[in-house]
C-alpha positions as CSV (number, residue, x, y, z in Angstrom):
1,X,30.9,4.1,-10.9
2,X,27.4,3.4,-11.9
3,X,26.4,1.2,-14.8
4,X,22.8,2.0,-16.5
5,X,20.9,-1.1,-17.1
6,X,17.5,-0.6,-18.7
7,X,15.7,-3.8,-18.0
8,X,13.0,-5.8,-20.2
9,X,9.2,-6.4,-19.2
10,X,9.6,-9.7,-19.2
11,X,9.5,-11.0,-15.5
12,X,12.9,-13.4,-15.8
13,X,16.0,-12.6,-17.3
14,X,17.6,-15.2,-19.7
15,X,18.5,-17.3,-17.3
16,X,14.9,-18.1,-15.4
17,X,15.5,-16.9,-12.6
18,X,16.2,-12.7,-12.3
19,X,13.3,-10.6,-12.0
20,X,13.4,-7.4,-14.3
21,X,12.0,-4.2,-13.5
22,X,10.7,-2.2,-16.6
23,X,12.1,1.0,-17.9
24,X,13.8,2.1,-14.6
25,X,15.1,5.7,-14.9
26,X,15.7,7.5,-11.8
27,X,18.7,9.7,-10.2
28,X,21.7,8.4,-10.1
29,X,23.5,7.6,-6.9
30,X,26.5,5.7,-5.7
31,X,26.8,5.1,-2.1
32,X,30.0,4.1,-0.3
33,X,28.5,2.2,3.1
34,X,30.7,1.2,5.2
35,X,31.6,-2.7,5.6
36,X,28.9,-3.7,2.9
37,X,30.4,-6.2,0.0
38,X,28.7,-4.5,-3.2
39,X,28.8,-5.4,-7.0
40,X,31.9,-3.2,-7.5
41,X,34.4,-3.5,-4.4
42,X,32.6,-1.5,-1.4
43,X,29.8,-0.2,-3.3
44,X,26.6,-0.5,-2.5
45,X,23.7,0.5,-4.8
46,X,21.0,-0.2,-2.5
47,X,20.8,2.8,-0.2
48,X,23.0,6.3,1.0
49,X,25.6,6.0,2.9
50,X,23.8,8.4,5.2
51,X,20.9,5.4,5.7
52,X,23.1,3.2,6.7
53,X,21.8,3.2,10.3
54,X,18.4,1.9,9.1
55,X,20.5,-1.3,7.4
56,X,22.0,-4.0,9.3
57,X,25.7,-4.1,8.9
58,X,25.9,-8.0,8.6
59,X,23.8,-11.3,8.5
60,X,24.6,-13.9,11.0
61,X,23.6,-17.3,8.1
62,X,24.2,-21.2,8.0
63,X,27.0,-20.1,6.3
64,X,28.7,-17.9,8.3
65,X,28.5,-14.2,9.0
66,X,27.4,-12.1,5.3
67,X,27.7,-8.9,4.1
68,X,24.0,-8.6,2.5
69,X,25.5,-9.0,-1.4
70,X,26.9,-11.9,-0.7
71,X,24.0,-13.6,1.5
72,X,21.6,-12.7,-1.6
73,X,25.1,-13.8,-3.8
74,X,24.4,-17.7,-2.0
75,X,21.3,-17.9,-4.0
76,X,22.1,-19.8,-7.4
77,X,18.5,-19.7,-8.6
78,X,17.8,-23.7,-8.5
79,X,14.4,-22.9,-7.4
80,X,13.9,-25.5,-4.4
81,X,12.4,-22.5,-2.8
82,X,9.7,-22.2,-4.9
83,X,7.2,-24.9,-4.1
84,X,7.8,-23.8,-0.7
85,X,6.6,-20.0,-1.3
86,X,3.3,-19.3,-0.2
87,X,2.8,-16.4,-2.3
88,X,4.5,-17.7,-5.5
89,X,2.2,-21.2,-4.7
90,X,-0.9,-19.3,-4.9
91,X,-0.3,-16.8,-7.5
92,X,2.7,-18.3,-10.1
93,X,4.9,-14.6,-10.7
94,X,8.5,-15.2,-10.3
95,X,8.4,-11.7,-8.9
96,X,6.8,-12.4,-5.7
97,X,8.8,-15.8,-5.2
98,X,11.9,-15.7,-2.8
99,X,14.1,-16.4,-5.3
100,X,12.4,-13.6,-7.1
101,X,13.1,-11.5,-4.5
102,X,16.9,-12.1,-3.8
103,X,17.4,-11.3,-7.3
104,X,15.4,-7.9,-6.7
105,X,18.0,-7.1,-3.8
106,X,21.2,-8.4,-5.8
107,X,19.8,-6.0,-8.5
108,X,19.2,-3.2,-6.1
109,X,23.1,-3.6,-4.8
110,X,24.3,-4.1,-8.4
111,X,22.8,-1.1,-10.0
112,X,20.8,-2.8,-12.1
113,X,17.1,-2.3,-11.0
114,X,17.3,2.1,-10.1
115,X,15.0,2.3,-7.3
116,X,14.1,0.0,-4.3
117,X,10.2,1.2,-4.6
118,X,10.1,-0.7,-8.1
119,X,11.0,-4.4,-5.8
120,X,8.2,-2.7,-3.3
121,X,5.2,-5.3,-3.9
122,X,8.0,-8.0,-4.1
123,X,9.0,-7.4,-0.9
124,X,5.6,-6.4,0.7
125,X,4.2,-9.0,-0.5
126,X,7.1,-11.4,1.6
127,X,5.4,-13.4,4.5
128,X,8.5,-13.5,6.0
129,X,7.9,-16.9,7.0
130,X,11.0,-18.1,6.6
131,X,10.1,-21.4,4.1
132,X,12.2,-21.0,1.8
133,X,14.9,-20.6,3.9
134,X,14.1,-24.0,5.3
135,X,14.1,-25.8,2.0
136,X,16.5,-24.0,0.7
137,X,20.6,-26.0,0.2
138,X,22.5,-23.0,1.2
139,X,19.9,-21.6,3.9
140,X,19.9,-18.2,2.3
141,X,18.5,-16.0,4.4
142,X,15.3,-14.8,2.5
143,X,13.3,-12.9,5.5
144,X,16.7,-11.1,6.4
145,X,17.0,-10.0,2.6
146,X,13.8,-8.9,2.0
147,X,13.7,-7.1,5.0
148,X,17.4,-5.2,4.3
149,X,14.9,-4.4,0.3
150,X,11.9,-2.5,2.9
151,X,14.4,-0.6,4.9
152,X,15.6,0.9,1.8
153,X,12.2,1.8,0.2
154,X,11.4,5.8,1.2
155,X,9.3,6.6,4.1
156,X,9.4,2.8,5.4
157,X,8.3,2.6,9.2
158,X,7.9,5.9,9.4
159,X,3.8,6.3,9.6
160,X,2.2,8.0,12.5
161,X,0.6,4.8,14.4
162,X,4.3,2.2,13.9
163,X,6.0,5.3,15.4
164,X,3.9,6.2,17.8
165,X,3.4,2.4,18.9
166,X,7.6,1.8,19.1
167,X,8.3,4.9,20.9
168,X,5.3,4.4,23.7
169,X,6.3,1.0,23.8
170,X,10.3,2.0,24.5
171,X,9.8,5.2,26.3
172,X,6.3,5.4,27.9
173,X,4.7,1.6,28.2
174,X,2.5,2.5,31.0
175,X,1.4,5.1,28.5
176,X,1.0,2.8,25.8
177,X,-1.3,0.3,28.0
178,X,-3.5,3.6,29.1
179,X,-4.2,4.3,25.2
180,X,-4.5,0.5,24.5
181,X,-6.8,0.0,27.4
182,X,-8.5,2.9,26.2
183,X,-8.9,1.2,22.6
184,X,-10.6,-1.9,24.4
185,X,-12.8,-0.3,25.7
186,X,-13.9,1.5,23.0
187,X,-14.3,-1.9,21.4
188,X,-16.4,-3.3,23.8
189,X,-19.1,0.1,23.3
190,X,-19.2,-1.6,19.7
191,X,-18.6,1.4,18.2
192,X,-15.5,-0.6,15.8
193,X,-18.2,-2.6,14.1
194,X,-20.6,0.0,13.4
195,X,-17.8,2.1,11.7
196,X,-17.0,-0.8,10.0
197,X,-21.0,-1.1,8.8
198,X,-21.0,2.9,7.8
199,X,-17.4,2.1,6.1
200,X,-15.9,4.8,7.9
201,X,-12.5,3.2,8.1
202,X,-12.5,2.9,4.4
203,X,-13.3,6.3,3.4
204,X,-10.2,7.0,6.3
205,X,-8.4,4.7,3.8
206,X,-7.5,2.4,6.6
207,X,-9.3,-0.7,6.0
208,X,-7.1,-2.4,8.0
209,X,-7.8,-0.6,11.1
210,X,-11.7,-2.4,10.4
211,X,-9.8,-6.0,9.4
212,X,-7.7,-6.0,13.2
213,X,-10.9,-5.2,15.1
214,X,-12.7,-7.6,13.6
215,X,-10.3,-10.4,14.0
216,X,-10.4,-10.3,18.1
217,X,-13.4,-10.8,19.8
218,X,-12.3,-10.7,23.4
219,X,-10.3,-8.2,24.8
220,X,-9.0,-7.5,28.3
221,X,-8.7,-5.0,30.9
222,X,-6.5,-6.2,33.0
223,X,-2.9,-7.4,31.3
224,X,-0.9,-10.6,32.1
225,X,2.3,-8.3,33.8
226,X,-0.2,-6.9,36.1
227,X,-2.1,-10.3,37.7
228,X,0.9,-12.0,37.6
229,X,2.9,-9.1,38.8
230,X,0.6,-10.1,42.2
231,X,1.6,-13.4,42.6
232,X,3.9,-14.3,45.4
233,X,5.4,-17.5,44.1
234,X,6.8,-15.5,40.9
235,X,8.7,-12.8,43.1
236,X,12.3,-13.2,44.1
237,X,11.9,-13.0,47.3
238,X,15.4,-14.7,49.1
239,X,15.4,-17.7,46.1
240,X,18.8,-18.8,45.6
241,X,18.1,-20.3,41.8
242,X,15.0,-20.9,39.6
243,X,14.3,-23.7,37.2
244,X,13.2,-20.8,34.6
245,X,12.1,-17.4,34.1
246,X,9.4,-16.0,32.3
247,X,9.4,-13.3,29.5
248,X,6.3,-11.9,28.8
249,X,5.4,-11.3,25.1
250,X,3.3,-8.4,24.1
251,X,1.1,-10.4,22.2
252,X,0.3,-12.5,25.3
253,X,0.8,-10.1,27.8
254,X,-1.5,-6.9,26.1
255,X,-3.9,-9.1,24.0
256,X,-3.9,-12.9,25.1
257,X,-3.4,-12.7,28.7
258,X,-5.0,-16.3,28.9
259,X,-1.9,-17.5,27.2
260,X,0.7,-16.1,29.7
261,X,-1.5,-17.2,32.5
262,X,-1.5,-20.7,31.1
263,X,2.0,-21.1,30.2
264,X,3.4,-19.8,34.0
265,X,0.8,-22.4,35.6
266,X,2.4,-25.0,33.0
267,X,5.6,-24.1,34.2
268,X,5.1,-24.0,38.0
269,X,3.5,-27.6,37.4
270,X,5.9,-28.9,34.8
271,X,9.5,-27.2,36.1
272,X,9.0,-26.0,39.6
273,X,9.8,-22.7,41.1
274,X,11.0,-19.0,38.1
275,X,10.0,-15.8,38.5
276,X,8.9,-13.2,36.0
277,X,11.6,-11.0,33.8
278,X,9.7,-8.3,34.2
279,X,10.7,-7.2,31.0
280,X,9.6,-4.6,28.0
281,X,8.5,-5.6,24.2
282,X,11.4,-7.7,22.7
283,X,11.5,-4.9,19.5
284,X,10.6,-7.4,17.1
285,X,8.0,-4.4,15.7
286,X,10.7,-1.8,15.7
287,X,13.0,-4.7,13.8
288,X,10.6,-5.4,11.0
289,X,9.2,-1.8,10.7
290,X,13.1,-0.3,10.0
291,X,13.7,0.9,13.2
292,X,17.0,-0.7,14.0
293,X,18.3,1.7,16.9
294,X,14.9,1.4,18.9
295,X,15.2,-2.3,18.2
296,X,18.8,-2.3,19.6
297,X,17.5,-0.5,22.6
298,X,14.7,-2.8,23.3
299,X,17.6,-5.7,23.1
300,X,20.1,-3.9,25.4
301,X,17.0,-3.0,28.1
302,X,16.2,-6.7,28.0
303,X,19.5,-8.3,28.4
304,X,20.3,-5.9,30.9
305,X,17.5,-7.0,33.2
306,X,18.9,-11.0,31.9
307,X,22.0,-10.2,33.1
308,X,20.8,-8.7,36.3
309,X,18.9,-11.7,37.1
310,X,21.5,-13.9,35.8
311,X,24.2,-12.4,38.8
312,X,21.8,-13.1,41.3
313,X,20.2,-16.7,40.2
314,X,22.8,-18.2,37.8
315,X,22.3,-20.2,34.7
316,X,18.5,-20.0,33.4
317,X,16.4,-20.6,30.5
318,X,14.2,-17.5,29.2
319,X,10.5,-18.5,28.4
320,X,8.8,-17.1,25.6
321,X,5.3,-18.4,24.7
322,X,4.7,-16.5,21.6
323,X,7.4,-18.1,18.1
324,X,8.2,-14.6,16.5
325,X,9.2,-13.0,19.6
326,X,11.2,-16.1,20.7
327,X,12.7,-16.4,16.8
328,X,13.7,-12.8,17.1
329,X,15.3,-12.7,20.7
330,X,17.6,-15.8,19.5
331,X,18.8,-13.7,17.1
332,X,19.6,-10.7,19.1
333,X,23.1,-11.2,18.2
334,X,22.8,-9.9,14.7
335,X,21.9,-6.5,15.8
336,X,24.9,-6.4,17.4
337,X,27.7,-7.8,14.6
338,X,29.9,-4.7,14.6
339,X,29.1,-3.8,18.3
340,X,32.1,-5.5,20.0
341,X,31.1,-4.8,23.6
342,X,27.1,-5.9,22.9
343,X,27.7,-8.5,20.6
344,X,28.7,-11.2,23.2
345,X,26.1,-10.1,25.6
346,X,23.4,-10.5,22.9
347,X,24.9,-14.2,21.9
348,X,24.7,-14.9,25.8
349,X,21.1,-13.3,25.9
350,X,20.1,-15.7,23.0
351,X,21.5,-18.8,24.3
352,X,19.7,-18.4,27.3
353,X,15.9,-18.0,25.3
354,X,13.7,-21.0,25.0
355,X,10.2,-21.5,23.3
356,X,7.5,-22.5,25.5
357,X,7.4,-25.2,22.7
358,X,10.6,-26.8,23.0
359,X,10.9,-26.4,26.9
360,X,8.7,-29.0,28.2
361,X,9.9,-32.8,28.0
362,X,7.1,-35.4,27.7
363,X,7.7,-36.9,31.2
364,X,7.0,-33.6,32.6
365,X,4.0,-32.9,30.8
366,X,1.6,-35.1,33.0
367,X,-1.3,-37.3,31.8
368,X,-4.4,-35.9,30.4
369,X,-7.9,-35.7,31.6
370,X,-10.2,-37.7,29.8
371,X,-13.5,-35.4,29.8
372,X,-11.4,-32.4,28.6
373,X,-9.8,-34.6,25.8
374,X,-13.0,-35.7,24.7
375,X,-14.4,-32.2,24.8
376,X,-11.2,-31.0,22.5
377,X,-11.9,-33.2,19.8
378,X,-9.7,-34.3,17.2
379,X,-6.3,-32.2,17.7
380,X,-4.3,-31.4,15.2
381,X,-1.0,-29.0,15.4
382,X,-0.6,-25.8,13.2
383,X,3.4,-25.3,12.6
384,X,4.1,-21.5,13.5
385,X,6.6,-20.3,10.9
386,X,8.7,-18.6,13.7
387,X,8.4,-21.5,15.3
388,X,9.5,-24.4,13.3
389,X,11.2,-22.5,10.3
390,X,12.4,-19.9,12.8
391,X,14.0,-22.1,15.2
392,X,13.6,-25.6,13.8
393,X,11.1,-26.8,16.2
394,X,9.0,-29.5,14.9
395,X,9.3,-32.5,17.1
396,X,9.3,-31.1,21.1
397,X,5.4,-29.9,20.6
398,X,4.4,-33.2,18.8
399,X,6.0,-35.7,21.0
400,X,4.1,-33.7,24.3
401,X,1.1,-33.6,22.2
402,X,1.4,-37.9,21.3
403,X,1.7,-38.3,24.8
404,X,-1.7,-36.4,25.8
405,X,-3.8,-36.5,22.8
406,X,-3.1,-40.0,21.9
407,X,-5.5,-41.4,19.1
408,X,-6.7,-38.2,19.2
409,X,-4.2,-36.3,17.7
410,X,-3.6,-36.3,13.7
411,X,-1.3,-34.4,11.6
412,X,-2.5,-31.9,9.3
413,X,-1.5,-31.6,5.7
414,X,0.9,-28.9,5.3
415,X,1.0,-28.1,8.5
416,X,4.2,-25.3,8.3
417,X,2.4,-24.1,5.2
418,X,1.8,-20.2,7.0
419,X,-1.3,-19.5,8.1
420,X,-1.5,-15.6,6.2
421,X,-1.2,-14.0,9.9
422,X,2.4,-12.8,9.6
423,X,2.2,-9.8,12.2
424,X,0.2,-7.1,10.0
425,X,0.4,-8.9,6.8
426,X,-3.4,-9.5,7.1
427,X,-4.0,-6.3,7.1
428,X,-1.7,-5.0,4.7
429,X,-2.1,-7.5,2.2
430,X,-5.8,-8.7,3.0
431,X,-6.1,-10.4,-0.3
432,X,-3.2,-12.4,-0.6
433,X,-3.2,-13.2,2.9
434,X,-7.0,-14.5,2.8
435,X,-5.9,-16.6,-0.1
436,X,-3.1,-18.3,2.5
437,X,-5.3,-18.6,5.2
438,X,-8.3,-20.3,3.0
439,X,-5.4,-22.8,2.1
440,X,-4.6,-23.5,5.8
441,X,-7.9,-24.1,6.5
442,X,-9.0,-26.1,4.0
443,X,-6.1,-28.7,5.6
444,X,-8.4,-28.0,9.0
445,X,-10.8,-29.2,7.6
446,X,-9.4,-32.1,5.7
447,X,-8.5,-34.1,9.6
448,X,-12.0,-33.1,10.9
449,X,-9.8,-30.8,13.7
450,X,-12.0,-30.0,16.8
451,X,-8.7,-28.5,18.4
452,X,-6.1,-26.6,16.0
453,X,-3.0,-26.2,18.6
454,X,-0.4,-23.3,17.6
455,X,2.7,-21.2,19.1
456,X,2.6,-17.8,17.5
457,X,-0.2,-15.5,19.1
458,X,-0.6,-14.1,15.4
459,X,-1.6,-17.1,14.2
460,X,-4.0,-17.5,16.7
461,X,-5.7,-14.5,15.6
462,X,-5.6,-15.4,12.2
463,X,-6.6,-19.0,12.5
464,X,-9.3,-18.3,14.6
465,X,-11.1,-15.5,12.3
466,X,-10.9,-17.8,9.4
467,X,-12.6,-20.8,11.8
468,X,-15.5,-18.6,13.1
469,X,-16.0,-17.6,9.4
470,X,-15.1,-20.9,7.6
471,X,-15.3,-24.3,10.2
472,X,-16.8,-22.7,13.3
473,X,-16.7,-26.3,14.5
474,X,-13.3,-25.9,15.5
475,X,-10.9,-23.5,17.4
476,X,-7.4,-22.6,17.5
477,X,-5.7,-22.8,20.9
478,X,-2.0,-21.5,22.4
479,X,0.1,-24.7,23.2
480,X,0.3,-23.3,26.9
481,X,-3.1,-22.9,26.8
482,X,-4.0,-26.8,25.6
483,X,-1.5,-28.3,28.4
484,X,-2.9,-26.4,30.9
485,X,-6.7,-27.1,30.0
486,X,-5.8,-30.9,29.5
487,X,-3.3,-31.4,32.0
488,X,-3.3,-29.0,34.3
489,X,-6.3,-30.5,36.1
């Protein structure tokens, strides 16, 4: 049974806190889906039951695991999450806060907001950078929430270049590095820029095809799988047991192959003998873009290959030098909740994942050298939102970074305020997530930074635009990358 709410154009309900959507009047639907806790008993107003394989079944939370109605139920509306919302911070609408957007969800289940594509700027709009969840009493799960609100929305994930991207990715990656090699190269003719200039890309109406060229300047021709593919010391070979194993990213491994270069010299230095995974994209993009079942496939491929090394090395931690992909791959376990015979291989998978950021003690990390210290500059230490909202790592990075920088390092304001990168997010939402990035760097720029260290390969791209545009004075660096250049000498 459906009830018909027709909701005011005010932006809160009575109670300051409920987002309304005006005059919604669409077709009416009730959905029965399958083990999802609804407004009335098993309904679900949110999607069909016949999209319920785009929807994740369950959300693993702080509290325990949720049905999505009653993770989006643990939100009472105090509003702690507010001052903590980059988007709500910057532009004051309740409707693009987080608690504004677990009402839109809760409203969605309940009936009472008609269509999902009237939440659809609330939830594009959603950094996904976890902040809220962070400073929120009950932890509810506001990236997981919003993210259940896109999958419903009509048509979601399903453009030519996210599809095309997933399936080379899953099915063909030695096709998708020939086209992405291909791209490079094209860059380096400078072709990009010019159709930028003629505003070729916006007559396309892809602007943000011109806005993700831009923001690189280097690219290579030769990814991090394939050098490091070469080297002896990562092979097998007749090793009884390794101190670690790396997982290659696709950020660092396609577009930063500096970083996975630095972070396995790190290691060697740091930990002593690992070997490469040898593994494929973690599905992270296929996650976010409402691809669940290429997601899941991208986990099972991956913790296969753990599982295979696990039989013949033992116990091991996973390296991941890039936040998100790390954040995600300790969460594999979610994809899984009502999988009984991949559910415990995913929590094992998970267990066994470590950031680059958490992994190396301060004993281990060495001393630095003097010249390249002084040539840094003053460092500072840019919280990645996968990173320390993510996973809760704050302190590991900061206690190396005491230890090498010394004097030289300072904190930055707001340093887990986001940085506006968010995977596509700059490109999707260029405005807004200028306005974010102006804001990080204004904090730069209040310590003097020569050195801006960071975890998450998007924020490197993001951070760095803004600097060349903003403080050219300063860079942004990988962690990996910082250690190896200052220690690694």
């Amino acid at each position: 049974m459906i009830h018909h709410v027709k909701a005011t154009a005010s932006s809160t309900d009575g109670d300051g806190g409920t987002p309304s959507v005006k005059d919604v009047s669409l077709p009416d639907y009730a959905a029965e889906a399958p083990g999802m806790s609804g407004f009335h008993g098993d309904i679900n107003e949110l999607y069909l039951h016949e999209q319920a394989d785009r929807h994740l079944p369950a959300l693993l939370t702080d509290l325990g695991e949720r049905k999505l109605y009653d993770a989006t139920a643990q939100c009472n509306r105090c509003g702690y999450c507010e001052t903590s919302c980059p988007t709500y911070m910057l532009t004051g609408r309740e409707t693009i806060s987080a608690r504004g957007r677990n009402q839109f969800v809760r409203m969605l289940v309940e009936g009472r907001a008609r269509n999902p594509a009237d939440a659809e700027e609330a939830f594009s709009t959603c950094l996904l950078c976890g902040a809220c969840t962070s400073a929120c009493y009950a932890k509810v799960p506001t990236p997981d929430i919003v993210l259940e609100g896109r999958r419903a929305q009509d048509g979601y994930g399903d453009n030519f270049f996210a599809r095309a991207a997933i399936n080379t990715l899953l099915n063909a990656p030695a096709v998708f590095g020939f086209w992405l090699k291909l791209a490079y190269l094209v860059k380096k003719t400078g072709l990009p820029r010019l159709a930028t200039k003629m505003g070729l890309y916006d007559f396309l109406g892809m602007p943000g095809i011109s806005e993700a060229e831009g923001s690189v300047n280097h690219v290579p021709l030769r990814f991090a799988s394939e050098v490091l593919g070469k080297d002896p010391d990562l092979a097998p070979g007749d090793k009884k047991a390794v101190n670690w194993v790396y997982f290659a990213p696709c950020g660092p491994n396609y577009l930063f192959t500096e970083v996975a270069l630095a972070t396995v010299r790190v290691l060697k230095r740091c930990a002593g003998e690992g070997v490469l995974a040898e593994n494929i994209c973690c599905g992270l993009m296929a996650h976010n873009y409402g691809r669940l079942e290429a997601a899941r496939e991208f986990a099972r491929r991956n913790i296969l290959r753990y599982e295979e090394l696990k039989e013949r090395f033992g116990e091991f931690p996973l390296i991941a030098d890039c936040s998100s992909c790390a954040a995600f791959m300790k969460s594999y376990e979610q994809l899984f909740t009502a999988d009984p015979d991949w559910r415990p291989r995913a929590k094992a998978f998970a267990a066994a994942v470590r950031d680059i950021l958490e992994f190396i003690p301060p004993e281990k990390a060495g001393h630095a050298d003097k010249a390249a210290l002084a040539k840094a500059g003053r460092v500072t230490y840019h919280d990645s939102c996968r990173a320390c909202h993510g996973q809760g790592i704050r302190k590991e990075p900061r206690a190396v970074l005491h230890k090498l920088a010394g004097g030289s390092f300072v904190e930055m304001p707001e340093s887990d305020w986001c940085c506006g990168g968010a995977g596509a997010f700059a490109f999707t939402e260029p405005e807004l997530s200028n306005k974010v990035l102006d804001r990080k760097l204004g904090n730069i720029a209040s310590v003097q930074a020569g050195t801006v260290i960071v975890g998450g390969t998007s924020c490197l791209v993001q951070i760095n635009a803004g600097l060349r545009k903003a403080y050219p004075s300063a860079r942004a660096v990988h962690y990996s990358v910082f250690l190896d250049e200052v220690a690694g000498k």
